[in-house]
C-alpha positions in Angstrom: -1.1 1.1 -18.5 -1.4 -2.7 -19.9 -2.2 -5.5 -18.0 0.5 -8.3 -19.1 -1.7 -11.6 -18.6 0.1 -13.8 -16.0 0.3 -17.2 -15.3 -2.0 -17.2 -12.2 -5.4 -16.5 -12.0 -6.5 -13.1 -10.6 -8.7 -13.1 -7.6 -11.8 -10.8 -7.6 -10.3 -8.5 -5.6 -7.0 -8.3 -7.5 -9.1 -7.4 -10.5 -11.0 -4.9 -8.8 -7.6 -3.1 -7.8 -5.9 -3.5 -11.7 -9.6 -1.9 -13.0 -9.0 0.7 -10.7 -5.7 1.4 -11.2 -6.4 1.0 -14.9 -9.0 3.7 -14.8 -6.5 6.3 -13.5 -5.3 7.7 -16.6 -2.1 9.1 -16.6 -2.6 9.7 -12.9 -1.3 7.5 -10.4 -2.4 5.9 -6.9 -0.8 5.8 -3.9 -3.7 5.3 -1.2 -5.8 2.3 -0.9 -8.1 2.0 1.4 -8.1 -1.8 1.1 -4.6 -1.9 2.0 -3.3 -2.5 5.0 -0.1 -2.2 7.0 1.8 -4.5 9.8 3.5 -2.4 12.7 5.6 -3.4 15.2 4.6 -2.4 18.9 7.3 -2.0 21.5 7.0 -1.6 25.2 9.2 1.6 26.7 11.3 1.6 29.6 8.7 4.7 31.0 5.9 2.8 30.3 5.0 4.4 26.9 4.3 2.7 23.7 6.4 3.2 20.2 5.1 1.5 16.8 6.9 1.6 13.6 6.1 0.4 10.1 8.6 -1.6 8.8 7.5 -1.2 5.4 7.6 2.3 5.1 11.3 3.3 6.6 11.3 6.0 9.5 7.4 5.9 10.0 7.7 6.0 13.7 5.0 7.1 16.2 4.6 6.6 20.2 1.7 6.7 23.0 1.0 6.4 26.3 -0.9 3.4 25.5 -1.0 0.6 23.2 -4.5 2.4 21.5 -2.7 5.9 21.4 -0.1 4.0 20.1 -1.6 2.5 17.3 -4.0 5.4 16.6 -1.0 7.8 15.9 0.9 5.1 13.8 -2.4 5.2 11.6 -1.7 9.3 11.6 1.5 8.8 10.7 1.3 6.3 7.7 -1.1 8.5 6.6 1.3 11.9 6.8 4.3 9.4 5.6 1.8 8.6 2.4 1.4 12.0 1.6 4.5 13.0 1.4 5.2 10.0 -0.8 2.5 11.1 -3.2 4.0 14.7 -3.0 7.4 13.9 -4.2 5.8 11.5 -6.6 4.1 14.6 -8.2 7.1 16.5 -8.2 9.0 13.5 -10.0 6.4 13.7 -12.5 6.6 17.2 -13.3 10.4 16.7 -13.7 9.3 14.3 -16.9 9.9 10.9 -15.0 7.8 8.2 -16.0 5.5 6.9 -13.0 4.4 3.3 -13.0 1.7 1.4 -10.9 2.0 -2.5 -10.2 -0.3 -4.8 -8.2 1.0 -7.4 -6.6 
């Protein structure tokens, strides 16, 4: 994969993820630890606790607590990920091109 050079400077972090990225061959990454995601926490009428990741459509998870809550949103993203990569792999096999970006 080239790096196109861009108009903005890169920070030290963005270059750390594009050498990484770069390094991966003709593989591809989908996990990265640095990353992050926002969920959305919503009280339920029985006292329970859903979260959902807006980024990553029908990553739901629920707990009787906010904590629970937010520890089995964390399971899920990770199980939602997974899958991703999966059919990622299968897409590959099937001859389509796979391309990483970093934004």
């Amino acid at each position: 994969m080239a790096v196109v050079d861009s108009p903005r400077k890169l920070t030290p972090l963005q270059n750390e993820r594009v050498k990484r990225i770069e390094n991966l061959g003709s593989g591809f990454l989908l996990y990265n630890p640095d990353m992050s995601y926002a969920v959305v926490l919503e009280k339920n009428e029985d006292g329970g606790w859903t979260a959902t990741c807006p980024v990553l459509p029908g990553c739901i998870s629920e707990g009787d607590t906010k904590a629970e809550a937010l520890d089995n949103i964390e399971d899920a993203i990770h199980l939602y990920l997974r899958a991703v990569k999966k059919e990622l792999a299968v897409l590959k096999r099937q001859g389509k091109q796979i391309a990483q970006v970093a934004v």
